[in-house]
C-alpha positions as CSV (number, residue, x, y, z in Angstrom):
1,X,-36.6,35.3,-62.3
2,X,-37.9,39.0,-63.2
3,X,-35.2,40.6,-65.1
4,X,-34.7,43.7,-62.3
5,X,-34.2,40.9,-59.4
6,X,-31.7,39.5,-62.0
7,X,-30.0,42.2,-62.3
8,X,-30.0,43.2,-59.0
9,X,-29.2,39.7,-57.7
10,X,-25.9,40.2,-60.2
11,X,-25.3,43.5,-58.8
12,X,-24.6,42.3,-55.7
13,X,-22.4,39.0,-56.1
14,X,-20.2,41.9,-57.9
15,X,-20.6,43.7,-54.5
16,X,-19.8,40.3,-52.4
17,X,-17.0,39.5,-55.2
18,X,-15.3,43.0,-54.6
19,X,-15.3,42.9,-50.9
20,X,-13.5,39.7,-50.7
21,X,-10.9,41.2,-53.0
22,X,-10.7,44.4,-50.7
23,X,-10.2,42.1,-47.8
24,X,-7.5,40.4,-49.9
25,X,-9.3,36.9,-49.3
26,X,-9.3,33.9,-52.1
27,X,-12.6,32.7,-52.9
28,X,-11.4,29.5,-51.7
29,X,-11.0,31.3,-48.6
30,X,-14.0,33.0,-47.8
31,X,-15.9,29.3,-49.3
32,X,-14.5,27.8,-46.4
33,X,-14.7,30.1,-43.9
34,X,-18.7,30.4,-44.5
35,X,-18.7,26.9,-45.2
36,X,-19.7,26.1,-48.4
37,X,-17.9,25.1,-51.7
38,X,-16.2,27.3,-54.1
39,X,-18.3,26.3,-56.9
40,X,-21.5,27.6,-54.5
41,X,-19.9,30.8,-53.8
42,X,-18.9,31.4,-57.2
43,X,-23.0,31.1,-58.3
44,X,-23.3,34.0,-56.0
45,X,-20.8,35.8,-56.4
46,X,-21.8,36.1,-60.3
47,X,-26.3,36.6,-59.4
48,X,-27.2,33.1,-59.4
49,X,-29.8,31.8,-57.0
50,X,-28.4,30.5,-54.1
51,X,-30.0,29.7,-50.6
52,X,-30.2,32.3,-48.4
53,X,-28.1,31.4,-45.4
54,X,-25.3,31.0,-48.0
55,X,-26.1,34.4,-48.4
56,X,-26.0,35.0,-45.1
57,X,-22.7,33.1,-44.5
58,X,-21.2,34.9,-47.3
59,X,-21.6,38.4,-45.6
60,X,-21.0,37.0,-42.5
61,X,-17.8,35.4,-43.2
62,X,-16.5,38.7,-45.2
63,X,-16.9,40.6,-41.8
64,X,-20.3,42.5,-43.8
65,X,-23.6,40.6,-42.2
66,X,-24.4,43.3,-39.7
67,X,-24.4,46.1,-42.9
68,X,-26.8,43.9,-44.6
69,X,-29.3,43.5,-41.4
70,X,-28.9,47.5,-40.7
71,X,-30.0,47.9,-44.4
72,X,-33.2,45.8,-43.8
73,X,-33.8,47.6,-40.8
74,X,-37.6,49.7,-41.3
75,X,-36.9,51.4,-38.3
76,X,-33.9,52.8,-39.0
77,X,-35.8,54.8,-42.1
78,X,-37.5,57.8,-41.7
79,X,-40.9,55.6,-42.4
80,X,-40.0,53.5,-39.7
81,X,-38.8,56.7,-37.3
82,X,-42.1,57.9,-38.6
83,X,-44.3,54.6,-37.4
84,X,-42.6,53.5,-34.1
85,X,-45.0,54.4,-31.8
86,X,-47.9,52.4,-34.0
87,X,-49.0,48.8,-33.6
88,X,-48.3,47.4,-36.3
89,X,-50.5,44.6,-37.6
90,X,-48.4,41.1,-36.3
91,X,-49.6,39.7,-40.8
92,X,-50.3,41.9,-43.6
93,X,-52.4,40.3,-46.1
94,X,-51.9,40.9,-50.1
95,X,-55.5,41.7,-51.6
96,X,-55.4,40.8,-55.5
């Protein structure tokens, strides 16, 4: 893994890992509730590569998935404000 996505895959398991102490919720708790084992949730919680729906169930099971899809959301940037009357292509295609 690139050492930036490393850091920033790191970066947020802290994230994840503070949340479910805000929420005052054992790991154990939040493993369960997303369905997964505490071993897997640890891995994430500290930037290892997981799957991502155990990403997914993660956020979701802390109460947090709809922060994540907002984030990901291009139209709720001032690019996408910008571009949301275009057609945009339905592929882009890398050129290298």
């Amino acid at each position: 893994m690139d050492p930036r996505t490393e850091r920033t895959a790191v970066e947020i398991g802290e994230h994840l890992a503070s949340w479910r102490k805000m929420l005052n919720l054992t790991a154990q708790q939040v493993a369960d509730r997303a369905g997964i084992s505490r071993p897997t949730l640890s891995r994430l919680e500290n930037g290892d590569a997981v799957g991502f729906g155990t990403f997914l169930a993660v956020t979701r099971a802390l109460g947090i998935v709809e922060r994540i899809v907002d984030a990901t959301d291009p139209w709720q940037t001032d690019l996408g404000r910008l571009r949301a009357d275009e057609d945009l292509p339905q592929r882009v295609r890398h050129r290298g």
